[in-house]
C-alpha positions in Angstrom: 0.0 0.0 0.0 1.4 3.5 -1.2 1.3 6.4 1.3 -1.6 7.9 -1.2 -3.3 4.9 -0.4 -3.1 4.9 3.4 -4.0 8.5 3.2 -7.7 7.7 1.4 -7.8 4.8 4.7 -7.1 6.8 7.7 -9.4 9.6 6.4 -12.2 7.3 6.0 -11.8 5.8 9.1 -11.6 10.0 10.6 -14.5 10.3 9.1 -16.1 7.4 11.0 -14.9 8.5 14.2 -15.9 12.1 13.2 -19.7 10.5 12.7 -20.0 9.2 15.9 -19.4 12.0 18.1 -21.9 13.9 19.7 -23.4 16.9 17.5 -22.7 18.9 20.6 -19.0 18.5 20.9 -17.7 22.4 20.3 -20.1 23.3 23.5 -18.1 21.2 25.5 -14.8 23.4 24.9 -14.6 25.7 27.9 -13.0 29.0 26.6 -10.1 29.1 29.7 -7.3 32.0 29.0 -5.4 30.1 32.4 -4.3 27.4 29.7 -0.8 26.2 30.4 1.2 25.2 27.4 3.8 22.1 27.7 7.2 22.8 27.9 8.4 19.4 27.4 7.1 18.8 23.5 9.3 19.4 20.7 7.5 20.1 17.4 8.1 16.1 16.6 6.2 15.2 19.9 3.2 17.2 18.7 3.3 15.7 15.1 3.6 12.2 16.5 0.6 12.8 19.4 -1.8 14.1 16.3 -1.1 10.6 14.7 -1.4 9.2 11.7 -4.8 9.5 10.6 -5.2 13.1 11.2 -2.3 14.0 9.4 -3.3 11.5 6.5 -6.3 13.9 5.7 -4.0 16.8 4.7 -1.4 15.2 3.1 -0.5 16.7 -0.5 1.1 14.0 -3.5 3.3 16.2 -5.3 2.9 15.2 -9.3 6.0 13.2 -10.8 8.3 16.3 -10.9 7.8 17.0 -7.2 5.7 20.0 -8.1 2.7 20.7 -5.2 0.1 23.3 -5.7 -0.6 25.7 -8.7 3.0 24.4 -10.0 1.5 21.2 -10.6 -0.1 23.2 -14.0 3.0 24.0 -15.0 6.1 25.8 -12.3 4.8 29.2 -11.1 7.0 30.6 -8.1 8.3 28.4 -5.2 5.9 29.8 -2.6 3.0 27.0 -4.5 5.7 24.4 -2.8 4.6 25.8 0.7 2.4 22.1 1.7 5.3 20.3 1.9 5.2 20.2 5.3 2.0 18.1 4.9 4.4 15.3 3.4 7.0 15.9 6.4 4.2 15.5 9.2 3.4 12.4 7.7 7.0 11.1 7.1 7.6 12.0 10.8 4.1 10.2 12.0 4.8 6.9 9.9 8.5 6.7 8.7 7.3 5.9 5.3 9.8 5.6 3.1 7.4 6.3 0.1 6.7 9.4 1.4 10.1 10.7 2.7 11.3 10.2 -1.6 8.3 12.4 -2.2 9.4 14.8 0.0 12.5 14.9 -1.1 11.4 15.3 -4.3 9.3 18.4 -4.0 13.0 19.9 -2.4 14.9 18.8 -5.6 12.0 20.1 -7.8 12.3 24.0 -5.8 15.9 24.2 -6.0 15.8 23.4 -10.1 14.7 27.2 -9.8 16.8 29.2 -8.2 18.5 32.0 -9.5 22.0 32.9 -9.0 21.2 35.2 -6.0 19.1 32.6 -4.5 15.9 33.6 -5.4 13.5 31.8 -7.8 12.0 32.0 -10.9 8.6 33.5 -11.2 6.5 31.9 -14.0 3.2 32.9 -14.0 0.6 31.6 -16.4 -0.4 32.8 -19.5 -4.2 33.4 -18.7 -3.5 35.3 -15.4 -0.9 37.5 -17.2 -3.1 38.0 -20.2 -6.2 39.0 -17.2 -7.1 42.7 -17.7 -7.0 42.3 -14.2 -3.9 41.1 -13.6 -1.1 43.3 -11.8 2.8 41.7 -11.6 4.2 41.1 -8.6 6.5 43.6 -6.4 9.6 42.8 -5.2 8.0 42.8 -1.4 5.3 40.0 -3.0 8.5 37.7 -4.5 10.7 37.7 -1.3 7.4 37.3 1.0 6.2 34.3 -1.1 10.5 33.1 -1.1 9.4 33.1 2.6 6.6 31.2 2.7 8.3 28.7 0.9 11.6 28.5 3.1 9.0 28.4 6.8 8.2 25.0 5.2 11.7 23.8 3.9 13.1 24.5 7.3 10.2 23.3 9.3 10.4 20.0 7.3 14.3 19.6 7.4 14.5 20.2 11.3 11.5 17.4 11.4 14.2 15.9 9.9 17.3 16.5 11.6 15.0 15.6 14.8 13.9 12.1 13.5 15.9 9.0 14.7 14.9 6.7 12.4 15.7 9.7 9.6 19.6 10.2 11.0 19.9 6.4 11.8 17.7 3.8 9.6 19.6 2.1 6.7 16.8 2.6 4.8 16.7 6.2 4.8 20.4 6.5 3.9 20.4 7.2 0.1 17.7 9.5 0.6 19.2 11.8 3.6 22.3 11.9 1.3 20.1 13.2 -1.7 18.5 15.7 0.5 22.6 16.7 2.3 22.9 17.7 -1.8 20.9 20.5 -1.6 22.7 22.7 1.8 24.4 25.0 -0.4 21.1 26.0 -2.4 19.5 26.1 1.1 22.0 28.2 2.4 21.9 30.7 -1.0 17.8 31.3 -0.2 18.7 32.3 3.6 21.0 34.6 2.5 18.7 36.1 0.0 16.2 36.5 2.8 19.0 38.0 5.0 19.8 40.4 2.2 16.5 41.2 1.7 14.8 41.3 5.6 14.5 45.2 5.3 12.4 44.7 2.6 10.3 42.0 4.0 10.1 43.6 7.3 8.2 46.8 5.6 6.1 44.8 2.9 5.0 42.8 5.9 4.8 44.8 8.8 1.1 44.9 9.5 0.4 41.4 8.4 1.5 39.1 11.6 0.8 36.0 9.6 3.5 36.7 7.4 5.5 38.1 10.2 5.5 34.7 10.9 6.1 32.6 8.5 9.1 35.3 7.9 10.2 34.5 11.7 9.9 31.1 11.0 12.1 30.9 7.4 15.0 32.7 9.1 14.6 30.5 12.6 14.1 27.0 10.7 16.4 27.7 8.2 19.2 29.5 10.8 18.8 26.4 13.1 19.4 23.8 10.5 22.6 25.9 9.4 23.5 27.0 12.5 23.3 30.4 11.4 22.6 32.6 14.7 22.7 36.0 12.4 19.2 34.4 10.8 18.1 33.0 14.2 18.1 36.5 15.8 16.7 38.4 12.9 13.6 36.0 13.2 13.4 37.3 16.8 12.8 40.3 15.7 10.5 39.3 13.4 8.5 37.6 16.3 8.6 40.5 18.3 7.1 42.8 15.3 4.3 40.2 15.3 3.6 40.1 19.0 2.7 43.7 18.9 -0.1 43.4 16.6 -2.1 41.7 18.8 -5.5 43.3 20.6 -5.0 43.5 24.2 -8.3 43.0 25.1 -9.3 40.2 23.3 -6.2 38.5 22.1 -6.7 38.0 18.2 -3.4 38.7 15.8 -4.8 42.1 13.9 -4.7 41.8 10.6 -6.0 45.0 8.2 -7.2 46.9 11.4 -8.9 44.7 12.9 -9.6 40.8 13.0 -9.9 38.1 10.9 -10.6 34.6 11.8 -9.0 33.0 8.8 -5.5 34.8 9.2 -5.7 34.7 12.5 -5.8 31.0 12.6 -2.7 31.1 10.2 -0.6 33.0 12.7 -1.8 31.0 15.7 -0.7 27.9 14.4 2.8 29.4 13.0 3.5 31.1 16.7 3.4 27.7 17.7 5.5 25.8 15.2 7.9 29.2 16.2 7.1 27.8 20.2 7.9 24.3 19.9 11.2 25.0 18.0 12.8 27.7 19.8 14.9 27.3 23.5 14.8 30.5 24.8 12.9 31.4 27.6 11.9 34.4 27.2 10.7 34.0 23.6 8.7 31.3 24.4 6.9 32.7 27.5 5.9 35.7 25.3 4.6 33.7 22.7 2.9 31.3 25.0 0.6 34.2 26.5 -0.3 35.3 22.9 -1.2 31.5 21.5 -3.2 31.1 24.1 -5.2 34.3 23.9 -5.5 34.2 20.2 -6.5 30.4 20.2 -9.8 31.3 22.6 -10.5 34.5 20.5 -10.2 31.8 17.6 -12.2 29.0 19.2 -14.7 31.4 19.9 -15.3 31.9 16.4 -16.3 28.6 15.5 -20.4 28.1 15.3 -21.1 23.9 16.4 -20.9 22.7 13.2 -17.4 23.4 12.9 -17.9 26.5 10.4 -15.6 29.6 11.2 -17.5 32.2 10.9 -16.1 35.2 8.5 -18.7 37.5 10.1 -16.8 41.2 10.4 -13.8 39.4 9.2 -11.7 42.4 7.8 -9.8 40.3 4.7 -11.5 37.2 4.2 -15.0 37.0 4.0 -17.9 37.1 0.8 -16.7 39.9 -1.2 -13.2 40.2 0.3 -9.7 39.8 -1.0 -9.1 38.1 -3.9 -5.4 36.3 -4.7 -4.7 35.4 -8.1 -8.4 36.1 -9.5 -10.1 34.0 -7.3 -12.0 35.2 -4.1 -9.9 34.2 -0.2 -11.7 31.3 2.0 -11.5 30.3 5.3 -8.0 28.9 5.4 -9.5 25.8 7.8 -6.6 23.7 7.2 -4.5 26.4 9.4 -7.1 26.1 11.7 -7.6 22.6 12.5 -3.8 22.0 12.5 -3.7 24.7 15.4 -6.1 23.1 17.1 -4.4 20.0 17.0 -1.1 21.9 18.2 -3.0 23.8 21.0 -5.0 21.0 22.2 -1.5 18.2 22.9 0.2 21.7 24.0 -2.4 22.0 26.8 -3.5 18.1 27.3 -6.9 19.0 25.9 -9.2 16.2 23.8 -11.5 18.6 23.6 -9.8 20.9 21.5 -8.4 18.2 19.4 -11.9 17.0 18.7 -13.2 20.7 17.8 -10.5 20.4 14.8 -11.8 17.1 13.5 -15.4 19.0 13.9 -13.7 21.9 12.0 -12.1 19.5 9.6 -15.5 17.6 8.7 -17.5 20.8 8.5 -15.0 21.7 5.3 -14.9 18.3 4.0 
């Protein structure tokens, strides 16, 4: 049985266990700001406790090239290779060795195109270019999506670097070498970033979600080069992200005010950024805020798992639009931080308001 295969399995049998809950289930999830998140669980930990069959249902096949997203019609930009984490979670959850080619395939299939200065390509197709609509990228828009892409290289190669049966199996040998190939590529992209973080910094400085995923391309990627120049510029990313938070009800602000979509992005980033990072003081910052924003977010969910887009101010019916097409409800972000929150806290109930959230969208 292929990894695909085992996939279509495990969500099936989610869906089951999904049927047989009670219809009531979100009631039960006591909105408690006196949370206490774990100290003790690396970002592996949390992968492994969500299992298997959670992590099957949002697990991405790249095509034969290794190309996930809108590359799969043909390459666009790097930042479409941002799901790859999906494969990682599932390499670290099973040790498949299936899966851990395909992810190394979707890394080979990045680096084909990068430029000299460790950027990449930007490809776009021929009906979005020929859109009277249609506006090309700026410079802020190509490093923020070279960004996106390296938060999910680095979280996936310190899933990685953190796997035993990754460093030590017999079986994974060819393929850890394959992957070793690619450092100096790695290493061009965070010096890119690190030559560009002025740039970034103002394109995304009142966005938090990006904030982010910025914080976590230079931590990742500084941590699995032992670069501490890239680890301490995502500090200060992370500290530009923490400030755009409401004090009263705890929600990342995002255009003014709040969204639930984005806000679920940044929620479950800060805590990918949480479960990495040693420092103290970082992480006792950031725990206060994942909490808060997680029970603003929570809050936001109707029973039936919907999250409601009401007074969203970026996603919602008649909101922003990204490549011609009108912005959803980014549930996946959700769910996943409500699998993170809820082993971070020792809370089932949590973790069974993100299979509620999950089958709502499904």
């Amino acid at each position: 049985m292929n990894y695909l295969q085992y996939a279509v399995i495990a969500a099936i049998m989610m869906s089951l266990i999904s049927c047989s809950k009670s219809s009531d289930s979100p009631d039960e999830v006591q909105l408690d700001t006196s949370y206490k998140i774990s100290n003790d669980l690396s970002c592996n930990d949390i992968i492994a406790q969500i299992g298997s069959e959670r992590l099957a249902q949002g697990v991405e096949q790249p095509d034969s090239d290794g190309a996930l997203g809108r590359n799969k019609d043909g390459y666009f930009h790097v930042r479409f290779q941002l799901n790859m984490t999906s494969i990682s979670d599932f390499v670290i959850a099973t040790e498949r060795i299936d899966a851990l080619q395909h992810l190394s395939n979707t890394i080979s299939y990045s680096f084909e195109r990068q430029m000299n200065d460790g950027s990449f390509e930007f490809s776009p197709p021929d009906d979005l270019v020929n859109s009277p609509d249609y506006t090309p990228p700026s410079t802020g828009d190509l490093e923020s999506g070279t960004a996106f892409f390296a938060s999910s290289l680095g979280l996936s190669l310190l899933s990685l670097q953190n796997s035993n049966w990754f460093l030590l199996s017999e079986e994974t040998q060819a393929i850890k070498q394959e992957i070793e190939t690619f450092k100096p590529a790695i290493e061009k992209t965070l010096n890119y970033l690190i030559a560009n973080k002025e740039i970034l910094a103002g394109y995304d400085a009142k966005t938090p979600n990006r904030l982010l995923f910025d914080a976590l391309a230079f931590y990742s990627l500084g941590k699995y080069l032992e670069r501490e120049d890239a680890q301490n510029i995502a500090f200060e990313f992370i500290e530009s992200s923490l400030i755009l938070t409401d004090s009263a009800e705890g929600y990342f602000i995002e255009g003014g005010g709040w969204d639930s979509s984005y806000n679920g992005v940044a929620i479950k980033l800060a805590m990918e950024i949480f479960s990495l990072t040693s420092q103290s003081d970082q992480r006792s910052r950031l725990g206060s805020v994942i909490v808060a924003a997680t029970m603003w977010q929570i809050s936001r969910i109707n029973k039936n798992g919907e999250v409601s887009s009401e007074w969203n101010t970026r996603v919602f019916e008649g909101g922003e639009t990204f490549l011609g097409e009108e912005k959803g409800i980014d549930y996946a972000k959700t769910v996943k931080a409500l699998y993170y929150f809820g082993n971070l806290v020792g809370s089932s109930e949590i973790i069974e308001l993100g299979d509620t959230v999950l089958e709502f969208y499904q």
